[in-house]
C-alpha positions in Angstrom: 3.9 15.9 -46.2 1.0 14.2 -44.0 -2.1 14.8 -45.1 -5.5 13.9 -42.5 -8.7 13.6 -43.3 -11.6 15.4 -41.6 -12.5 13.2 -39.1 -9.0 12.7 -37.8 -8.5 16.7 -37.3 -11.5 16.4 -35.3 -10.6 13.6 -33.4 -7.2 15.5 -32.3 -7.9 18.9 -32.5 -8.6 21.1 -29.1 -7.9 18.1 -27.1 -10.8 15.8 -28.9 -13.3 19.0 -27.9 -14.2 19.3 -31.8 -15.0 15.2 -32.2 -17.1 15.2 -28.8 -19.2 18.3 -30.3 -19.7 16.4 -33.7 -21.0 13.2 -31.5 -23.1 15.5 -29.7 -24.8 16.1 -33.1 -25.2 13.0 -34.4 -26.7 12.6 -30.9 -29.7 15.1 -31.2 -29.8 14.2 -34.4 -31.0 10.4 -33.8 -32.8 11.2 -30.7 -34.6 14.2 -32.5 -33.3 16.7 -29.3 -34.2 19.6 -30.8 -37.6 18.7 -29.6 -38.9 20.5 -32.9 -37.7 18.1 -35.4 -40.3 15.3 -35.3 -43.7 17.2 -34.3 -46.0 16.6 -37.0 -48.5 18.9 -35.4 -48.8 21.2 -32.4 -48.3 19.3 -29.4 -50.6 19.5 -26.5 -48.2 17.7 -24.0 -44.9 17.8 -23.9 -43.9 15.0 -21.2 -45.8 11.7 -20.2 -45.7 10.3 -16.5 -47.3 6.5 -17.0 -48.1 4.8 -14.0 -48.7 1.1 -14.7 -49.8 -1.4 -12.3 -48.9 -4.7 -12.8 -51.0 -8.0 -12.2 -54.1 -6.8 -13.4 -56.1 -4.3 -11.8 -60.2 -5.1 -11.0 -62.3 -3.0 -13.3 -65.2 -4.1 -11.5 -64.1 -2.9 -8.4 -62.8 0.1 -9.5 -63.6 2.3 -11.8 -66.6 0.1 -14.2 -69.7 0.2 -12.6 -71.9 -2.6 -12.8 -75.8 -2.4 -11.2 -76.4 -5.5 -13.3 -73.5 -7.5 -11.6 -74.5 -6.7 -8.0 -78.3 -7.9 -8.7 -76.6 -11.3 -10.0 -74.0 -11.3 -7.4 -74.1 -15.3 -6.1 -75.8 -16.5 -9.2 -74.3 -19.0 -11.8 -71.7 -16.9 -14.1 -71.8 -19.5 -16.4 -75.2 -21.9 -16.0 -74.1 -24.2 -19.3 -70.4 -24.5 -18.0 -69.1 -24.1 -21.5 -66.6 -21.2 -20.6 -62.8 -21.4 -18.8 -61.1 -18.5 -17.6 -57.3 -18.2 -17.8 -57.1 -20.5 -14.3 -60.2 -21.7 -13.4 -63.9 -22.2 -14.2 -66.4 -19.5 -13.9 -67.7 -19.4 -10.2 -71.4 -17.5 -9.3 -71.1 -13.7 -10.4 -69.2 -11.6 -7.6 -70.4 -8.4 -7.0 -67.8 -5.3 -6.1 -65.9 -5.7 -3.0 -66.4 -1.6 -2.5 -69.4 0.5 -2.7 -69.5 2.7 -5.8 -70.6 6.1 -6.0 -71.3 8.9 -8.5 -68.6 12.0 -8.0 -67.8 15.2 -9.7 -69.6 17.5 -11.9 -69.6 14.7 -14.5 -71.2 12.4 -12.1 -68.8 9.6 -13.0 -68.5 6.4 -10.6 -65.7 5.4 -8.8 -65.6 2.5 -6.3 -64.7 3.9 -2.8 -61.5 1.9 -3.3 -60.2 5.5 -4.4 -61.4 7.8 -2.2 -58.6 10.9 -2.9 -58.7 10.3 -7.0 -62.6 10.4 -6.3 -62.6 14.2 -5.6 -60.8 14.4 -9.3 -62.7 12.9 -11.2 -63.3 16.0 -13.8 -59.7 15.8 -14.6 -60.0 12.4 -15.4 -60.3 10.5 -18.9 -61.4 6.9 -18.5 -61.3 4.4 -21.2 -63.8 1.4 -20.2 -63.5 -0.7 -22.8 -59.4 -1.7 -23.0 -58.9 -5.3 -24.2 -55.7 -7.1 -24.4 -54.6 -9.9 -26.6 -53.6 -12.3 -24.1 -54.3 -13.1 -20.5 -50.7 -13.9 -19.7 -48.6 -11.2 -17.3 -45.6 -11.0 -19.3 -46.6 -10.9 -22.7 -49.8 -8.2 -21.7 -47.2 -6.1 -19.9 -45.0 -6.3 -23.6 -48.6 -5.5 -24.8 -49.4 -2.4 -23.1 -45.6 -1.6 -23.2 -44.3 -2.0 -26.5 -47.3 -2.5 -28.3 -46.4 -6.1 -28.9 -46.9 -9.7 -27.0 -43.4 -10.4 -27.7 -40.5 -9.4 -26.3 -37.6 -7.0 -27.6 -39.7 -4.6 -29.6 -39.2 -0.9 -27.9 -40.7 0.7 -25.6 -43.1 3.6 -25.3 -40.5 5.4 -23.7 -38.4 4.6 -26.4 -40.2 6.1 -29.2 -41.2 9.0 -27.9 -37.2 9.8 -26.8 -36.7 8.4 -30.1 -39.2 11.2 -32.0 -38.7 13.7 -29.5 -35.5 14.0 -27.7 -35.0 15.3 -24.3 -35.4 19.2 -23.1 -32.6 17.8 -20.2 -29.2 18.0 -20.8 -28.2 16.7 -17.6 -30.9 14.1 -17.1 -31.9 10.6 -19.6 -34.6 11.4 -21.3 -36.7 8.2 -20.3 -36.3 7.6 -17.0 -38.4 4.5 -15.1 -39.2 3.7 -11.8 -39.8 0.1 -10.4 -41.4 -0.7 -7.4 -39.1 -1.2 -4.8 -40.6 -4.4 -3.7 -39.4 -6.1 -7.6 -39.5 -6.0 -10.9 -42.6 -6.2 -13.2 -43.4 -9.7 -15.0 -41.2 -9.6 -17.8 -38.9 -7.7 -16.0 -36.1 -5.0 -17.8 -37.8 -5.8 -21.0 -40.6 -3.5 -20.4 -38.6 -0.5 -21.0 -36.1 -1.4 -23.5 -35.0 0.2 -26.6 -35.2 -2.9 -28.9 -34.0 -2.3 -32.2 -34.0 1.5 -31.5 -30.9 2.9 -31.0 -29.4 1.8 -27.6 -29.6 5.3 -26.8 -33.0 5.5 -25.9 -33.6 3.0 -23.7 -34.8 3.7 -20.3 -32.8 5.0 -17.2 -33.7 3.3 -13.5 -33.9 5.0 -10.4 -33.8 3.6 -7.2 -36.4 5.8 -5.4 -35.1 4.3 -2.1 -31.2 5.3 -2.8 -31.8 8.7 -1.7 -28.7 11.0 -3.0 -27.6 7.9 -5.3 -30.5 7.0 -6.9 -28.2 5.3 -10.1 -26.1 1.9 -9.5 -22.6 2.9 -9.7 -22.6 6.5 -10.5 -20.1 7.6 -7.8 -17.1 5.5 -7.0 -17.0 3.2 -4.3 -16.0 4.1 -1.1 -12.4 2.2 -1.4 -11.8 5.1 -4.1 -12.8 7.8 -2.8 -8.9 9.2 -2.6 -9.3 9.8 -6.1 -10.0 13.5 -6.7 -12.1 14.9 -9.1 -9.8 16.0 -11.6 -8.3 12.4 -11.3 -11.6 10.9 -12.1 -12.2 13.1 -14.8 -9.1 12.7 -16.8 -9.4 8.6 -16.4 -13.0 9.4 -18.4 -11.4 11.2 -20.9 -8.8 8.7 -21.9 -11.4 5.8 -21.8 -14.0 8.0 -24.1 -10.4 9.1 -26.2 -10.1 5.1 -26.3 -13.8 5.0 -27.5 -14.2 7.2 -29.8 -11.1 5.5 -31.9 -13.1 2.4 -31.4 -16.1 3.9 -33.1 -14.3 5.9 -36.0 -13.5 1.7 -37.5 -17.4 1.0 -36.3 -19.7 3.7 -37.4 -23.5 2.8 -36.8 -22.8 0.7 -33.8 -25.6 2.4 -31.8 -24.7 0.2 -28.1 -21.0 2.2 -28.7 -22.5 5.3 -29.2 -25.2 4.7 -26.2 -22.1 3.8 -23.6 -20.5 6.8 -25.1 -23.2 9.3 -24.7 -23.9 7.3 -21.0 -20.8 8.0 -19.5 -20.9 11.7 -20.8 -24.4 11.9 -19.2 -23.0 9.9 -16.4 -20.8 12.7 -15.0 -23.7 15.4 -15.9 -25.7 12.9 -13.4 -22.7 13.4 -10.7 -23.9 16.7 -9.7 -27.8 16.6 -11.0 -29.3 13.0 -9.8 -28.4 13.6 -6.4 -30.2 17.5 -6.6 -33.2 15.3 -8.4 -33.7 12.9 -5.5 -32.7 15.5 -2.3 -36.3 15.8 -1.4 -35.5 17.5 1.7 -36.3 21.0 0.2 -40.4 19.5 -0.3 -42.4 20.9 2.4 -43.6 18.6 5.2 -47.0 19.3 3.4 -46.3 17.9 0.5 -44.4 14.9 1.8 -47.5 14.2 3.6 -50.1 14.7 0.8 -48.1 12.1 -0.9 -48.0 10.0 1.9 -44.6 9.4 2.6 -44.5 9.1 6.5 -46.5 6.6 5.9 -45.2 2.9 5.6 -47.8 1.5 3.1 -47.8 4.1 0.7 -44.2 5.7 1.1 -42.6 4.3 -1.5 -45.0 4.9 -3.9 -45.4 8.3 -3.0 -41.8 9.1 -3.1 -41.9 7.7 -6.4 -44.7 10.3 -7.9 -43.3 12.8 -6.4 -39.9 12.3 -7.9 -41.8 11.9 -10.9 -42.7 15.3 -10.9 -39.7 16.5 -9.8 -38.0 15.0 -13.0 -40.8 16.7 -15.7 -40.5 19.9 -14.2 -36.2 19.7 -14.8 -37.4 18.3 -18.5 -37.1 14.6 -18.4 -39.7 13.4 -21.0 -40.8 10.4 -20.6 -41.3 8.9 -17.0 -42.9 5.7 -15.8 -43.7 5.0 -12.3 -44.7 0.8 -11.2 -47.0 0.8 -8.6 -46.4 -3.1 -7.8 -44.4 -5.7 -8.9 -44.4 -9.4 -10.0 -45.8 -11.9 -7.7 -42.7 -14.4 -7.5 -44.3 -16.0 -4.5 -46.8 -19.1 -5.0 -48.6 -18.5 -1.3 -48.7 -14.5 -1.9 -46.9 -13.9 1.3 -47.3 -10.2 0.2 -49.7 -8.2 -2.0 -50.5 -7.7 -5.5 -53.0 -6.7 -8.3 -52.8 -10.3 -9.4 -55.9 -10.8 -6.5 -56.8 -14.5 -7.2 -57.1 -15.9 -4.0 -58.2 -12.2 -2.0 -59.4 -9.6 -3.7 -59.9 -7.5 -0.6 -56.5 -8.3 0.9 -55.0 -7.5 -2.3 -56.7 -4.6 -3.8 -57.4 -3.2 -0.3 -53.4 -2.3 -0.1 -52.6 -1.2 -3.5 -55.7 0.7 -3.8 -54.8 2.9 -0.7 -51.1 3.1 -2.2 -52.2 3.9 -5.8 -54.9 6.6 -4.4 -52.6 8.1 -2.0 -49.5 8.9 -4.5 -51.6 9.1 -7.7 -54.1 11.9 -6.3 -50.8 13.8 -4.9 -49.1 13.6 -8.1 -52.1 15.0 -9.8 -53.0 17.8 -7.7 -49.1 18.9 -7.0 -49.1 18.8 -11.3 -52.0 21.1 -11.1 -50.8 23.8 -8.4 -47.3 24.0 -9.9 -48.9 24.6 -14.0 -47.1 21.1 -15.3 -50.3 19.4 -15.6 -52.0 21.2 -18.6 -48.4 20.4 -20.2 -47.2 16.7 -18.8 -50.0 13.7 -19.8 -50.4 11.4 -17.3 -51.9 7.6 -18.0 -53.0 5.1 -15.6 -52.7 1.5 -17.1 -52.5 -2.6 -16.1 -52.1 -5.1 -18.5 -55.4 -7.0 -18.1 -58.2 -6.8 -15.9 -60.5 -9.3 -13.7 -63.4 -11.7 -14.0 -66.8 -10.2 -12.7 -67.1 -14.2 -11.5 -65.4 -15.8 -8.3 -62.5 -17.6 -9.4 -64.1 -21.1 -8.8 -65.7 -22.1 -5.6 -63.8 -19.3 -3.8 -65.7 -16.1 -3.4 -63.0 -14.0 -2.2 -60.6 -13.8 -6.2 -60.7 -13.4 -9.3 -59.1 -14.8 -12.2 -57.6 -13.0 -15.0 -59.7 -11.2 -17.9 -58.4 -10.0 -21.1 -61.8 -8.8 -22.6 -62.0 -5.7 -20.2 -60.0 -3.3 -18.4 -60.5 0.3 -17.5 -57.3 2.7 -18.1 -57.5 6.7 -16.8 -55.8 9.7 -18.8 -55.8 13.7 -17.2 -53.6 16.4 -18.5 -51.6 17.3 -21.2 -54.7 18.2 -23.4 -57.1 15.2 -22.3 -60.9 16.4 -21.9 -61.5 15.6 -18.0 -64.5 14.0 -16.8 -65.6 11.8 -19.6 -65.9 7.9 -20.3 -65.0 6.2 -23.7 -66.5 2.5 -24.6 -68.5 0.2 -22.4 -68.2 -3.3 -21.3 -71.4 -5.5 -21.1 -73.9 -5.6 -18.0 -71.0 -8.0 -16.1 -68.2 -5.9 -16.9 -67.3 -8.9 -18.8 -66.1 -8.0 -22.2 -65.5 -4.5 -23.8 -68.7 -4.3 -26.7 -68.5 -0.3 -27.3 -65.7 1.1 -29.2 -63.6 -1.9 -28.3 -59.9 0.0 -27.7 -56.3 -1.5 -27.7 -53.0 -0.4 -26.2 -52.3 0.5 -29.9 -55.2 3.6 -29.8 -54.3 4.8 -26.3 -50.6 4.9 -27.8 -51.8 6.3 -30.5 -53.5 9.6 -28.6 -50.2 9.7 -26.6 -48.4 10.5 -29.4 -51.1 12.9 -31.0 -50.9 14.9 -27.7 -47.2 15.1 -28.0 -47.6 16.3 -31.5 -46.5 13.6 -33.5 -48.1 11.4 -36.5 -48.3 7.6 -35.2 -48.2 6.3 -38.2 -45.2 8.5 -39.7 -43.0 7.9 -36.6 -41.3 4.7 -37.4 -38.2 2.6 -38.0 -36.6 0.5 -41.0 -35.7 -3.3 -39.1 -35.0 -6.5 -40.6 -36.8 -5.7 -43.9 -39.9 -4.0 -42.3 -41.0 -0.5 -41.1 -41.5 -0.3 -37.7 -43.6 1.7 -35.5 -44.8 1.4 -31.8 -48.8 1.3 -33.2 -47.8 -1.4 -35.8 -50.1 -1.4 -38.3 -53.4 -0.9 -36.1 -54.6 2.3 -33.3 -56.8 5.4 -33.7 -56.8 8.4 -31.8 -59.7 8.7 -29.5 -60.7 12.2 -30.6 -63.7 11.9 -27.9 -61.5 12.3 -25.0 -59.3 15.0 -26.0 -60.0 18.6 -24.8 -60.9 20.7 -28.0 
C-alpha cells in the first residue's frame, strides 16, 4: 500500500487548495501579517507615506532660517581658503534666494518657497539638524534609505513589511512611486529587500499608466482572446509547477516571492486598476492637488494615489518628488541646484508645496492623518556659500539638512537641533537617518533594536547598531 507523507496530501488534496493555504501561512508568518505579531508597544501610526526628494534639498532656503547668513551674504565664506566642498571652493556666503517668514501658532519660519505647507506649519515636526555620512547622491540616498552607504542592504519599506505585514490582501504591502521624469540616483536599489526575504521588497507604480499602473499585469493586446477562465487555469498549472519546485527547495525566499507575486498578481487584476481610477475624486480635490496643472500634475497625482493606497491598507508608501540628474547641462530641473538655485528650486518647490500640502490636508479631512506618519526627507543638503565664483548654486553639504515629520503621533509645530549661524553644520543634537528611522518604527509600535535579521554571521537591523528616538517631537 502507498503511503504519503503530509506535505504530499496537501500538495494534492482539494485541487492543491490545502498546499496554497499552508503557503499562505508561512506567508503571514515571515511578513508578520497579522499586523499584531511584531508590535513591541502600542503603535501610534499604522502606515508611513515618505516623500523623498532626491538631489539635495536647500536647507537654507527652505525651511533653516538664518539672520546671520543674510547679514554675511557677499562676504568671504572661507577668508583662509583652507576648506573644499564636495565640487568646488567656498564662494562669498549666499544669502536665501526666498524671503522667510514666521507662520503658525508656533511661529516657526518657512521660506516663502512653500507657501501652501506655510499655512501647516503646527502639523509639522522639523528636524534641523540631519547629517549624512557622505556627500555623494547614491550612497546618501542608500543612507537615508536603507540606513547604509552601501548598496543591497533593505529598505525602510522593507523592514517595516518585514515586522509588520500588510492590512491589504489585494494590494503589496510596500508600494513606491518614482517620478515619472526617472529614477533616483542609485536607482531600484533604494527600495529593495536585500537579504530580507524577496517578499518584501517594494512594488512600482506607474502613476501615469492610469488603469495599468503595474508593467505586465494584464496580457497584451495580441492575447486578449484568452478568456479569463483560460488565463486562470494557465496560472494554476504554472503555480502547480512551482510549488513542486519549492517542496525540493524550502527556504528559497525569491521562489516563494514569485509565488506569492503571481497570487497577488491576479488580486491586482481587479484592485490596481480600482486604486488608480481617480475619476471618482472630485474636481476639487484634483485641483487642490494640482493636477490640471502641468508642473505639478504628476506629483500631485502621485500624493494623491498615495492616499488612496493607505486608506485600502497598503503600509508602507513612498512617493519621489524628482529624479536623478542624468544630464551634464541640466536641460531640466532638479534639487541638485549647482549652477541655479532659483531655476531649480523655484520648480520643485512649487511641485513639492503643491502635492505635499494636498496630501496633508486631504489626510486630515478624511481621519488617516492622526493614524498614517508622513516624512519629508533628501539625502543631503546645500552650502550656505555660492558654489565658487557663481552666485546663483550651491554645492552639496552633508553637515546639515532639514527633514519634516506630521501625523501618526508626531507633536506638530516644533523644531529639533540646530545648525550654526550659516546653516553650515548641524551642532545641537546632531541627528542621523538612523534616529529618524528609529522614531518611525517607535510610532509604528515596534522596538528598533529588537527588529532584526540573522545574515552572513551578523544580526541585522535597519538602525544598525546606532539611532535614538527623538522623544521631543512626538505628541505625548
Amino acid at each position: 500500500m502507498e503511503t504519503f507523507n503530509r506535505r504530499q496530501v496537501l500538495q494534492t488534496a482539494g485541487g492543491g487548495l490545502g498546499w496554497l493555504a499552508l503557503q499562505s501561512m508561512f506567508h503571514q508568518q515571515a511578513a508578520g501579517a497579522s499586523g499584531t505579531k511584531r508590535l513591541d508597544h502600542p503603535a501610534r501610526a499604522k502606515a508611513v507615506i515618505q516623500i523623498f526628494c532626491p538631489g539635495g534639498m536647500s536647507q537654507v532656503d527652505t525651511f533653516d532660517y538664518k539672520p546671520e547668513l543674510e547679514k554675511r551674504s557677499g562676504k568671504p565664506f572661507d577668508p583662509d581658503g583652507k576648506l573644499q566642498f564636495f565640487a568646488s571652493k567656498p564662494g562669498n556666503c549666499q544669502s536665501s534666494f526666498w524671503d522667510f517668514k514666521q507662520h503658525g501658532e508656533s511661529g516657526l519660519w518657512v521660506s516663502d518657497l512653500f507657501p501652501k505647507l506655510a499655512k501647516q506649519v503646527d502639523d509639522l515636526a522639523f528636524i534641523y539638524s540631519m547629517q549624512s555620512k557622505t556627500a555623494l547622491h547614491g550612497p546618501a540616498c542608500f543612507m537615508m534609505n536603507t540606513g547604509f552607504t552601501l548598496p543591497g542592504f533593505p529598505s525602510m519599506g522593507s523592514w517595516v513589511t518585514y515586522g509588520l505585514g500588510s492590512e491589504s490582501e489585494d494590494l503589496p504591502a510596500f508600494v513606491v512611486l518614482p517620478d515619472p521624469k526617472g529614477l533616483p540616483p542609485g536607482g531600484i536599489i533604494n527600495w529593495g529587500a536585500g537579504f530580507l526575504p524577496a517578499v518584501h521588497q517594494a512594488t512600482t507604480l506607474d502613476s501615469r499608466a492610469g488603469q495599468q499602473p503595474i508593467n505586465d499585469l494584464f496580457p497584451p493586446k495580441d492575447f486578449a482572446e484568452v478568456d479569463r477562465a483560460s488565463d486562470q487555469a494557465g496560472l494554476d498549472f504554472l503555480q502547480s509547477l512551482n510549488r513542486e519546485h519549492l517542496a525540493q527547495r524550502q527556504g528559497d525566499t525569491d521562489l516563494e516571492a514569485r509565488m506569492s507575486a503571481y497570487e497577488l498578481a491576479a488580486r491586482l487584476q481587479l484592485s490596481a486598476p480600482e486604486l488608480s481610477d481617480l475619476s471618482g475624486e472630485s474636481a476639487a480635490t484634483q485641483e487642490m492637488y494640482g493636477m490640471n496643472d502641468e508642473t505639478t500634475g504628476d506629483f500631485g497625482r502621485q500624493c494623491l494615489l498615495a492616499r488612496r493606497l493607505v486608506e485600502r491598507g497598503v503600509r508602507f508608501v513612498q512617493l519621489y518628488c524628482g529624479a536623478e540628474n542624468t544630464t551634464a547641462k541640466k536641460i531640466r530641473p532638479n534639487w541638485d541646484s549647482h549652477e541655479d538655485v532659483v531655476r531649480d528650486h523655484g520648480h520643485w518647490g512649487r511641485v513639492l508645496d503643491t502635492g505635499a500640502s494636498a496630501l496633508l490636508a486631504d489626510l486630515k479631512r478624511s481621519g488617516l492623518l492622526d493614524e498614517t506618519l508622513v516624512i519629508c526627507t533628501t539625502e543631503f543638503g546645500r552650502q550656505p556659500a555660492a558654489q565658487g565664483a557663481s552666485a546663483a548654486g550651491r554645492d552639496h553639504n552633508a553637515g546639515a539638512f532639514t527633514a519634516w515629520l506630521a501625523g501618526g503621533g508626531i507633536r506638530g509645530g516644533v523644531g529639533y537641533g540646530a545648525t550654526d549661524e550659516l546653516g553650515f553644520k548641524a551642532v545641537e543634537k546632531p541627528t542621523y537617518c538612523y534616529d529618524l528611522h528609529a522614531t518611525a518604527l517607535h510610532l509604528l509600535g515596534i522596538d528598533h533594536t529588537k527588529l532584526s535579521f540573522y545574515h552572513n554571521g551578523i544580526q541585522r537591523r535597519l538602525t544598525d547598531v546606532h539611532g535614538h528616538v527623538i522623544p521631543a517631537i512626538l505628541r505625548s
